[in-house]
KEMI-672804 format. One record per residue: x, y, z of N, C-alpha, C in turn; residue in one letter. Coordinates in steps of 0.05 Angstrom, whole numbers, plus 32768, in hexadecimal, padded with zeros to 4 digits. Example, Ala and Ser with C-alpha at 12.3 -4.5 7.8 and 13.67 -1.06 7.14 Angstrom:
   neast   nnorth    nup   caeast   canorth   caup   ceast   cnorth    cup   fido
    8108     7F8E   809C     80F6      7FA6   809C    8108     7FBE   809C      A
    8101     7FD3   808E     8111      7FEB   808F    8102     8001   809D      S
This chain:
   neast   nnorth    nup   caeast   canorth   caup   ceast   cnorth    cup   fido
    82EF     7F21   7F99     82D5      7F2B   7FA1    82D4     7F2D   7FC0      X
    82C8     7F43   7FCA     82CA      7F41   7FEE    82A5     7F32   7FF0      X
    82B4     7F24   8001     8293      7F15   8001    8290     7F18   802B      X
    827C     7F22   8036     8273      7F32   804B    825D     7F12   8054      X
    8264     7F06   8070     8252      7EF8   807F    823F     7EFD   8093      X
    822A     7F05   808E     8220      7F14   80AB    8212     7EF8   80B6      X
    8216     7EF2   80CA     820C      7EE2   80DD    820B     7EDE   80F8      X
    81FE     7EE8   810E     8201      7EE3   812B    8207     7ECD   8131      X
    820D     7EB7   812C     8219      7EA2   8132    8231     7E9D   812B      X
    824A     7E95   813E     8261      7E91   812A    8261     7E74   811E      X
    8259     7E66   8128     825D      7E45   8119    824F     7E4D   80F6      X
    823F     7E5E   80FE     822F      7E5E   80DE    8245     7E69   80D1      X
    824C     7E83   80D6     825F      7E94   80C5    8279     7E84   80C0      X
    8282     7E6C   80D5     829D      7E62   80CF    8293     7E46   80B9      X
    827A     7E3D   80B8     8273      7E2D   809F    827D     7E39   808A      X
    826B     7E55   8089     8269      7E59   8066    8285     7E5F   8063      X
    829C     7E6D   8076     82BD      7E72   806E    82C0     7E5D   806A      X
    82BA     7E49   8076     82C9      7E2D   8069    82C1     7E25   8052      X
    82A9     7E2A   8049     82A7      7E23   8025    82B1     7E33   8019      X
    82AE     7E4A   801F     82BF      7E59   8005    82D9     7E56   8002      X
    82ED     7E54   801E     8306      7E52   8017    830C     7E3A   800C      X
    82FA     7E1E   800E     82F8      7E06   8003    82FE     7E01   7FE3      X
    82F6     7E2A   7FDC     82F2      7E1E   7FBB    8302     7E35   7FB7      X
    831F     7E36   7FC7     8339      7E48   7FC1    8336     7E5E   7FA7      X
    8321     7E6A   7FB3     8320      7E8B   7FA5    832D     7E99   7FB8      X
    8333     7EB7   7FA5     8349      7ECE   7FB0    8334     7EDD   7FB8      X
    8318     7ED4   7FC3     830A      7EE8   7FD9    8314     7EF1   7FF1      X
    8305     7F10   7FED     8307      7F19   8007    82F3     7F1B   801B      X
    82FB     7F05   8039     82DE      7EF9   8043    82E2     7F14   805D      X
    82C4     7F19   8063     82BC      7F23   8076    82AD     7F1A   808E      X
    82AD     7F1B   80A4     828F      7F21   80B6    828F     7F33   80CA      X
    826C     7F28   80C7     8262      7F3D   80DD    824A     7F32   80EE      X
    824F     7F35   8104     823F      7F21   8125    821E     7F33   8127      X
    8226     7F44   8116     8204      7F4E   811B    81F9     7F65   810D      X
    81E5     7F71   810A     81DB      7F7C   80F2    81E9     7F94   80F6      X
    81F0     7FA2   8108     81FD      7FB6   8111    821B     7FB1   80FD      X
    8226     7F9D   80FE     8245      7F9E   80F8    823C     7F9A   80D6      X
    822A     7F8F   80D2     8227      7F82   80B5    821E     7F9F   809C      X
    820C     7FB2   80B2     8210      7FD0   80A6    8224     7FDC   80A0      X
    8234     7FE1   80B5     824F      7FE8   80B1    8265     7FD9   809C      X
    8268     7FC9   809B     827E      7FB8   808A    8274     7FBE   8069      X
    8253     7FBE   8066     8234      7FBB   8051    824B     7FDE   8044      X
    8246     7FF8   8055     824E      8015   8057    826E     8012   804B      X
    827F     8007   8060     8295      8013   805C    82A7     7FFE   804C      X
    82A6     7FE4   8051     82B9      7FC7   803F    82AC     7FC9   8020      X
    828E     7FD2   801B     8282      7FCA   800D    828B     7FB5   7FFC      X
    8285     7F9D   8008     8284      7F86   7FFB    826E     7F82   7FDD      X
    8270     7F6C   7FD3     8267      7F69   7FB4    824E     7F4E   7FBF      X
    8252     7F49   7FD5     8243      7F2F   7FDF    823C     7F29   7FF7      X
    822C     7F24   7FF8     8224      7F20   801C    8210     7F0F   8024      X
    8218     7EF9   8032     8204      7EE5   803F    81F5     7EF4   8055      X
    81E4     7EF7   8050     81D1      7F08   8068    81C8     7EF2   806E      X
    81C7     7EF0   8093     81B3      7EE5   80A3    8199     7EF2   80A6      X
    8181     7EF1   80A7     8167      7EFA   80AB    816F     7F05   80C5      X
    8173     7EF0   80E2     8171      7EF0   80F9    8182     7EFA   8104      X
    8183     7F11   8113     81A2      7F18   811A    8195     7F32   812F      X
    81A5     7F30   8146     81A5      7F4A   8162    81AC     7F5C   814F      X
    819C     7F71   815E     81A3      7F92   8155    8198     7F95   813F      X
    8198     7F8D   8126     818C      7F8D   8113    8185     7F7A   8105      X
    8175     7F73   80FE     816E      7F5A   80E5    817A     7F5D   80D2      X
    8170     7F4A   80BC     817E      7F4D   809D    8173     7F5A   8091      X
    8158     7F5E   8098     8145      7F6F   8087    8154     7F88   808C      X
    8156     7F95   80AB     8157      7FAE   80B6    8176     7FB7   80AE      X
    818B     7FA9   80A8     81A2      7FA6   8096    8199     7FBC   8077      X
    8190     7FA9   806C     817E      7FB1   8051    8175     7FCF   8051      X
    8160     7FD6   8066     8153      7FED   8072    8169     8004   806D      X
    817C     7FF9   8088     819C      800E   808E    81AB     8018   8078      X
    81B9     8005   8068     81CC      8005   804C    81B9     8013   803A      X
    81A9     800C   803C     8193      8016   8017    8190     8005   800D      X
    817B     8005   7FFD     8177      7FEB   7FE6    8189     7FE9   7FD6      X
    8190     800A   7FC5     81A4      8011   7FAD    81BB     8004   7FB9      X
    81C4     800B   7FD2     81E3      8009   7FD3    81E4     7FEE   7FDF      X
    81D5     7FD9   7FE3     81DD      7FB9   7FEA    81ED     7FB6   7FD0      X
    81F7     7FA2   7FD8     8203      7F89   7FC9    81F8     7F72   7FC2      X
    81FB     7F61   7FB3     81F0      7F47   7FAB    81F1     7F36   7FCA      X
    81D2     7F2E   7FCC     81CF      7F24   7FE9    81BC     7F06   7FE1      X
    81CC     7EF0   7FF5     81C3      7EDB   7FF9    81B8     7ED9   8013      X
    81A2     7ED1   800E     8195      7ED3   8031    81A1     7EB6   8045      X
    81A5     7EBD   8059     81A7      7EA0   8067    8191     7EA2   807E      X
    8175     7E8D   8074     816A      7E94   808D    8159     7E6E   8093      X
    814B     7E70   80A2     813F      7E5B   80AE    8118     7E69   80A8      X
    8113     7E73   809B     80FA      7E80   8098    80E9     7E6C   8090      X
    80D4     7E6A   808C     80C1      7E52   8089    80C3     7E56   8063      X
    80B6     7E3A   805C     80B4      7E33   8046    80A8     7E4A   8034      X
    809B     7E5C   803C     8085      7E72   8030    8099     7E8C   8022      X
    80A9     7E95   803D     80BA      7EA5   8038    80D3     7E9F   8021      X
    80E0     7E84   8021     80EE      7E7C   8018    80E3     7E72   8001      X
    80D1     7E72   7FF1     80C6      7E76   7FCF    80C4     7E93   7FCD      X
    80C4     7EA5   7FD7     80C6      7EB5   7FD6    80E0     7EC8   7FCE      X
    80F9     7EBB   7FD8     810E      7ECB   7FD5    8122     7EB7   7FBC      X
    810C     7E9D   7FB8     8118      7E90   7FAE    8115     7E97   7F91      X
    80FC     7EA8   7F8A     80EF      7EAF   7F70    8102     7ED0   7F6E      X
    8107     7EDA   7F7A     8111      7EF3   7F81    8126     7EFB   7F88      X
    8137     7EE9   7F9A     814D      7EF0   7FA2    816C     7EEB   7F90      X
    817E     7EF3   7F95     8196      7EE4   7F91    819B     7EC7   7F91      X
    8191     7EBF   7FAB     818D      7EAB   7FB7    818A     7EA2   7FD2      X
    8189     7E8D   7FE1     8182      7E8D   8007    8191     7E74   8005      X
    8196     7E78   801E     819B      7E52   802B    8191     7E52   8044      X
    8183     7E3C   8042     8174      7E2F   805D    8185     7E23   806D      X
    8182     7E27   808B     8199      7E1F   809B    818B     7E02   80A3      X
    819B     7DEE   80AA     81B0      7DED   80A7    81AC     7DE2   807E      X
    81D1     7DEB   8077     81CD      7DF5   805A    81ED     7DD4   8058      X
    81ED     7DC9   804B     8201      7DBB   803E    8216     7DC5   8025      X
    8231     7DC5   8027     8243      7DD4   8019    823E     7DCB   7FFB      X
    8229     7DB4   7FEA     821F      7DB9   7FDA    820A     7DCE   7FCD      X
    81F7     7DD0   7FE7     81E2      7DE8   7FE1    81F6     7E01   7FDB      X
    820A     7E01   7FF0     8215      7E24   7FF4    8222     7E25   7FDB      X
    822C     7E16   7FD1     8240      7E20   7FB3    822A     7E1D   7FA2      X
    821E     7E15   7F9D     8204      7E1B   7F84    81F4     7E39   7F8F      X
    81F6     7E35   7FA8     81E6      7E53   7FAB    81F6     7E75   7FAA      X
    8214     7E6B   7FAE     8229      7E7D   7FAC    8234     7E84   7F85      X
    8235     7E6B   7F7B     823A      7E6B   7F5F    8225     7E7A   7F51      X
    8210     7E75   7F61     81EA      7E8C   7F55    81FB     7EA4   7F51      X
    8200     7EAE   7F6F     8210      7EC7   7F71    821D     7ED3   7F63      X
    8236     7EC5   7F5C     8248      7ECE   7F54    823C     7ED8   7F32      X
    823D     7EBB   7F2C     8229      7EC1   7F0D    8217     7EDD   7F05      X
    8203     7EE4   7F1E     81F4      7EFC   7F16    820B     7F12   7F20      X
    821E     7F11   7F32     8231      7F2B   7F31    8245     7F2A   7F17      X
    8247     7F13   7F0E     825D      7F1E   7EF4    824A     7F19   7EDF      X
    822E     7F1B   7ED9     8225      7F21   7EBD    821B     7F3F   7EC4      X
    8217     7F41   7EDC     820C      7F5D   7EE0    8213     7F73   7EE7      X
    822C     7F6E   7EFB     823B      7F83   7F05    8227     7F96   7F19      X
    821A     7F8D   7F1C     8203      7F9B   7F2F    81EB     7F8B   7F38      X
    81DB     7F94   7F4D     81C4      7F84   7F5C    81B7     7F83   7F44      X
    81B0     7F60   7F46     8198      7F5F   7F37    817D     7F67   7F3B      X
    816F     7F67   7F23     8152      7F83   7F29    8141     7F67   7F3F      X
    8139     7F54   7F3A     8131      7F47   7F49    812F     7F3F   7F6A      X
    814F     7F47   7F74     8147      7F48   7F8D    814A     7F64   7F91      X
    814D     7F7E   7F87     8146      7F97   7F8A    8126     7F9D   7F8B      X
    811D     7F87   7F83     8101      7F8C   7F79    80F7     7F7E   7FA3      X
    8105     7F64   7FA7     80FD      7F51   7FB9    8103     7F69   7FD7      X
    811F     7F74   7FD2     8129      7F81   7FF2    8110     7F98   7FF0      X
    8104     7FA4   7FD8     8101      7FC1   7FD7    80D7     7FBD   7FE3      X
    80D7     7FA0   7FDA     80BA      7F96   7FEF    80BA     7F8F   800A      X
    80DB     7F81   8014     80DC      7F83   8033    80E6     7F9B   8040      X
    80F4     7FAF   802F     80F2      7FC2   803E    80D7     7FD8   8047      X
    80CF     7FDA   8027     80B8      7FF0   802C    809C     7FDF   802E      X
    8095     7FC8   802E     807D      7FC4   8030    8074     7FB6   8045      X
    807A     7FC6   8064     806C      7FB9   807B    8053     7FB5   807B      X
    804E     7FA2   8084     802C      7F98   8084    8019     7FB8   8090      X
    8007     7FBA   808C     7FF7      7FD3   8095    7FE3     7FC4   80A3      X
    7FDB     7FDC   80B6     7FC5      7FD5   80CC    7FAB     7FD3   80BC      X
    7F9F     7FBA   80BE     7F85      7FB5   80B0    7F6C     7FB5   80C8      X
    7F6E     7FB7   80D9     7F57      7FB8   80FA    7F6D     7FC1   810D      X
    7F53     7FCE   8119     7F5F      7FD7   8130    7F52     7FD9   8143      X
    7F56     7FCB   8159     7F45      7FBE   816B    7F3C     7FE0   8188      X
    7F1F     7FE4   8182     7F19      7FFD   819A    7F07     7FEA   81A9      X
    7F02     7FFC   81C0     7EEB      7FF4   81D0    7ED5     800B   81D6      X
    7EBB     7FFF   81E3     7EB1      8017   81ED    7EA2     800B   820E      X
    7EB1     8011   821C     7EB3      8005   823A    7EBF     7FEA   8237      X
    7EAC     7FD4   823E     7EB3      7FBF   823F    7EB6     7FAB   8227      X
    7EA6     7FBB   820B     7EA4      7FAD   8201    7EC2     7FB2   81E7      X
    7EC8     7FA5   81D9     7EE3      7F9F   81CD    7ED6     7F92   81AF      X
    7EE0     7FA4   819A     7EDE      7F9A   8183    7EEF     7FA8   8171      X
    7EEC     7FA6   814D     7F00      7FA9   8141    7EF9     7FC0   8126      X
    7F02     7FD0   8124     7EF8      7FEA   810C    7F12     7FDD   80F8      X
    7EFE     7FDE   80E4     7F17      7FDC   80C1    7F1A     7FF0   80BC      X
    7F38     7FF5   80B7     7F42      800A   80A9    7F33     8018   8096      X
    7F27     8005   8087     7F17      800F   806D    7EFA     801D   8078      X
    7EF7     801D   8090     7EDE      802B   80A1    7EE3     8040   80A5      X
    7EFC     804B   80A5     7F09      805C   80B1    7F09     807E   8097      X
    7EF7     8097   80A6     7EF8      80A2   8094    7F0B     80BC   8099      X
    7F0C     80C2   80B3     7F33      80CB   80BF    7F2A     80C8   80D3      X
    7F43     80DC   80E5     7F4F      80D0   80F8    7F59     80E7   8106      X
    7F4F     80F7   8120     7F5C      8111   811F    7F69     8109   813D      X
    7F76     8117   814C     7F81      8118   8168    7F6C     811A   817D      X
    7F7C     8118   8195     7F62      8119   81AB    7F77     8108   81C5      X
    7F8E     8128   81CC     7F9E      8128   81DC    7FAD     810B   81E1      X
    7FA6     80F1   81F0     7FBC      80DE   81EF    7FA3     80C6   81DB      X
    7F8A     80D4   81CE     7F89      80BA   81BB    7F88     80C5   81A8      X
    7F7A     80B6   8197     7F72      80B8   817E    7F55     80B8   8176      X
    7F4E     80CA   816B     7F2F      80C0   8160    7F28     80B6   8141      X
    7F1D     809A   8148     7F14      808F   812A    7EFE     80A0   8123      X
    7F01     80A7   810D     7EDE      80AE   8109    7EDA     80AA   80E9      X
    7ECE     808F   80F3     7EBA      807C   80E9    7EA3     807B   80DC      X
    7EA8     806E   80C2     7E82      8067   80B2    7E68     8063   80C8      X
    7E75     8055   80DF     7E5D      8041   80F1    7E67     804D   810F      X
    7E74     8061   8114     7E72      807D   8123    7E91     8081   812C      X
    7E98     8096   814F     7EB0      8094   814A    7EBD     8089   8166      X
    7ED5     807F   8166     7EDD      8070   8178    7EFC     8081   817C      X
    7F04     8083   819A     7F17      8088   81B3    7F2A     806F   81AC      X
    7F48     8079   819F     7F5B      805F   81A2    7F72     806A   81AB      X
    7F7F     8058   81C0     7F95      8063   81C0    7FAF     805B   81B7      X
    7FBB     8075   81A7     7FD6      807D   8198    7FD5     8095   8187      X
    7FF1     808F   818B     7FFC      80A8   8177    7FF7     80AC   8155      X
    7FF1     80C9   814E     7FEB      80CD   8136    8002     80BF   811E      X
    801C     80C9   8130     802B      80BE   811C    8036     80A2   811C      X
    8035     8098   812D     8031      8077   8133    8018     806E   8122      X
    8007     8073   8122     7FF1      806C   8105    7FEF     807D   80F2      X
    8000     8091   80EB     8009      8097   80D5    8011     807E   80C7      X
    8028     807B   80D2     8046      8067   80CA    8037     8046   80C3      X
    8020     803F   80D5     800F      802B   80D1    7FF3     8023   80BD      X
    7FEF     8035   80B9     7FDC      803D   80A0    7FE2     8036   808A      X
    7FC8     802C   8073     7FE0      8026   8054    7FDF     8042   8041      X
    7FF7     804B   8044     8000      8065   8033    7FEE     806B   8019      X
    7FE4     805A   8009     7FD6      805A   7FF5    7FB5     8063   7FFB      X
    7FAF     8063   8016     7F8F      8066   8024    7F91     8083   8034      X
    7FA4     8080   8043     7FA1      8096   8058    7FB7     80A4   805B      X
    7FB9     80BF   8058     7FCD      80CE   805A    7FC2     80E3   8073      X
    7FE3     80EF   807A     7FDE      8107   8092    7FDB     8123   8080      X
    7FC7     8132   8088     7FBB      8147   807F    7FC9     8162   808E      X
    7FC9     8161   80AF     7FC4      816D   80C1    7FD7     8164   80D8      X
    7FE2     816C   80E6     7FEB      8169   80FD    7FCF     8154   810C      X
    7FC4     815E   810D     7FA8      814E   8114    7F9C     8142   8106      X
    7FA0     813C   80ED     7F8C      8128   80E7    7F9B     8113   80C7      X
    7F91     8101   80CC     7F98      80E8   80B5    7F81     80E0   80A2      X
    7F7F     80E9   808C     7F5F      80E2   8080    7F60     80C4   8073      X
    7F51     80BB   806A     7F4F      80A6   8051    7F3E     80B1   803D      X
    7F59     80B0   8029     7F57      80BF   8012    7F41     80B1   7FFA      X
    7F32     80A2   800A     7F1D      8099   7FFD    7F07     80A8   7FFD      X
    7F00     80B8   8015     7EE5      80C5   8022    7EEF     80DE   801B      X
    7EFC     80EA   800A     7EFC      8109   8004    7EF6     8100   7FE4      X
    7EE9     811F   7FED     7ED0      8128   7FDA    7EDC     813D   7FCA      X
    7EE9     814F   7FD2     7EF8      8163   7FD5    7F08     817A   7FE4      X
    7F20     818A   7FD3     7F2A      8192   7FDC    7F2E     81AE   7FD5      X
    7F2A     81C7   7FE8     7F26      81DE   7FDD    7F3A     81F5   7FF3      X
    7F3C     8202   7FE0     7F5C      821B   7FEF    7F50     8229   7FFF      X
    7F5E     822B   8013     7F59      823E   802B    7F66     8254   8026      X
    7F7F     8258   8037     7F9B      826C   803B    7FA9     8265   8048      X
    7FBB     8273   8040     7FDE      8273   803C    7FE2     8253   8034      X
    7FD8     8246   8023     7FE0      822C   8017    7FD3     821A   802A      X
    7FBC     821E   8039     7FB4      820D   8049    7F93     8204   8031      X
    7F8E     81E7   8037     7F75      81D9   802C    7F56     81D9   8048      X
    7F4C     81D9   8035     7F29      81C9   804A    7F27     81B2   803E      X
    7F2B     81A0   8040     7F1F      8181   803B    7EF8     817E   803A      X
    7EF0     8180   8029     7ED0      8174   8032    7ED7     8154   8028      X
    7EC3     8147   8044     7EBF      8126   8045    7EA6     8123   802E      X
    7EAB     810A   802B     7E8C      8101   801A    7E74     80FF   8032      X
    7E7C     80FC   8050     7E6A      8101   805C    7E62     811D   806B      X
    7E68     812E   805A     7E67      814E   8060    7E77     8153   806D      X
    7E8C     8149   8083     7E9B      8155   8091    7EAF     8168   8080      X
    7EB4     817B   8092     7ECF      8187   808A    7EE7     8185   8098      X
    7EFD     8183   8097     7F19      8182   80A0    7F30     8197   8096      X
    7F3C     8193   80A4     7F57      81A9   8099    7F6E     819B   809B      X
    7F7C     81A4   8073     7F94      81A2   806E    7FA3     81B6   8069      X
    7FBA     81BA   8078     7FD4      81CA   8085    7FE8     81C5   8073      X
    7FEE     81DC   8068     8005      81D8   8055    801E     81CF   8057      X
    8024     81C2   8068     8039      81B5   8073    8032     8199   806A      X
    8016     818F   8068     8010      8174   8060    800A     816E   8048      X
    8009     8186   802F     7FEF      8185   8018    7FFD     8173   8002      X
    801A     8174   800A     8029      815F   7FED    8027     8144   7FFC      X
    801A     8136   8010     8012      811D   8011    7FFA     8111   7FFF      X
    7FE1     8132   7FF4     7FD5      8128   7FE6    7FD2     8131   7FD1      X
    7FE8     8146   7FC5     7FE8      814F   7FAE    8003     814B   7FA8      X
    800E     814D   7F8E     8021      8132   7F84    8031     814E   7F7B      X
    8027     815E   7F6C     802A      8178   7F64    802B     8192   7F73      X
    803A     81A6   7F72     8030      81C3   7F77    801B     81C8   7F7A      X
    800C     81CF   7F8F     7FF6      81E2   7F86    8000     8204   7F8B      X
    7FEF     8215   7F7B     7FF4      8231   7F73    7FE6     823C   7F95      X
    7FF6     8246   7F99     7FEA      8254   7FB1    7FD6     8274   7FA7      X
């Protein structure tokens, strides 16, 4: 089996070579000093196994994960130092983790996990496909977002939020309880928004797909959005399969 060490530390990575060769298997051991090398070896050695470190220059373990694909990882044991919270977490989910510092009893019970789910399975188990496929795709979303109006400083909920059009280097909220000047980029709060509320319509504008009322054809495949608060907006056919799942008939 080629079994792949990603760890920025070498004392860590020369631990775990010393347990495995300890228990004189015909593995083939790897490493890699940082998330950068641990993609590459992940791509081209494809190993069957891999101690991922969480913590690591250039890339994390997560951002590893991200790079390779979910499909194309390998059976992954996390090695991290993460607090108790995280670590029930990967413990109900994962392959398996070891907490640093880890004793060459933990690592062979947590490596034998391994091995066991790669030779009944021959493939990632659905469980941590299920675990990488929530740290990859489910970044926390912006729930407030802090505007001002002069001096004073306070906080609009997303869920206040009924879109959101341009307004050269800001943004404009416009708001149940009115509208507020923020600054950033459309597609920087695109990317921050929860996909399930608010989608991009427009080059200019991001609605929450809560406050439409409806949607009715213009031309050449372009929409009018009416708000539940009368407004109207425009969707640009470049954007209309963010909120239609289907064809529409032009």
């Amino acid at each position: 089996m080629k079994i792949l060490i990603a760890d920025d530390e070498k004392p860590a990575r020369k631990k775990i070579i010393s347990f495995l060769k300890s228990l004189a298997l015909n593995d083939e051991l790897m490493e890699a000093e940082n998330g950068i090398d641990a993609v590459e070896n992940i791509l081209n050695k494809k190993p069957e196994l891999v101690f991922l470190d969480i913590q690591m220059p250039g890339l994390t373990g997560f951002d590893v994960i991200r790079e390779v694909g979910i499909d194309k990882m390998p059976a992954v044991v996390f090695v991290t130092a993460y607090d108790q919270y995280a670590i029930d977490a990967f413990e109900v989910n994962a392959v398996d983790y070891l907490l640093k510092p880890f004793d060459k009893e933990r690592f062979i019970k947590s490596f034998n996990r391994a091995v066991e789910q790669i030779t009944l399975t021959k493939s990632k188990n659905e469980s941590i496909k299920n675990l990488l496929k929530e740290i990859v795709h489910e970044k926390k979303t912006v729930e407030k977002l802090l505007v001002n109006i002069g001096a004073r400083y306070f906080f609009v909920n997303s869920h206040e939020i009924i879109y959101i059009s341009s307004a050269e280097k800001y943004v404009e909220l416009n708001t149940t309880k009115g509208k507020y000047l923020y600054r950033e980029t459309m597609n920087n709060l695109e990317s921050a928004l929860d996909k399930n509320k608010f989608a991009r319509i427009h080059r200019s504008y991001i609605v929450n797909v809560d406050y439409i009322q409806e949607m009715q054809p213009w031309s050449h495949g372009d929409f009018v959005i009416l708000l539940k608060n009368g407004e109207k907006i425009s969707m640009s056919r470049r954007y209309r399969d963010n909120l239609f799942n289907e064809k529409v008939a032009e």
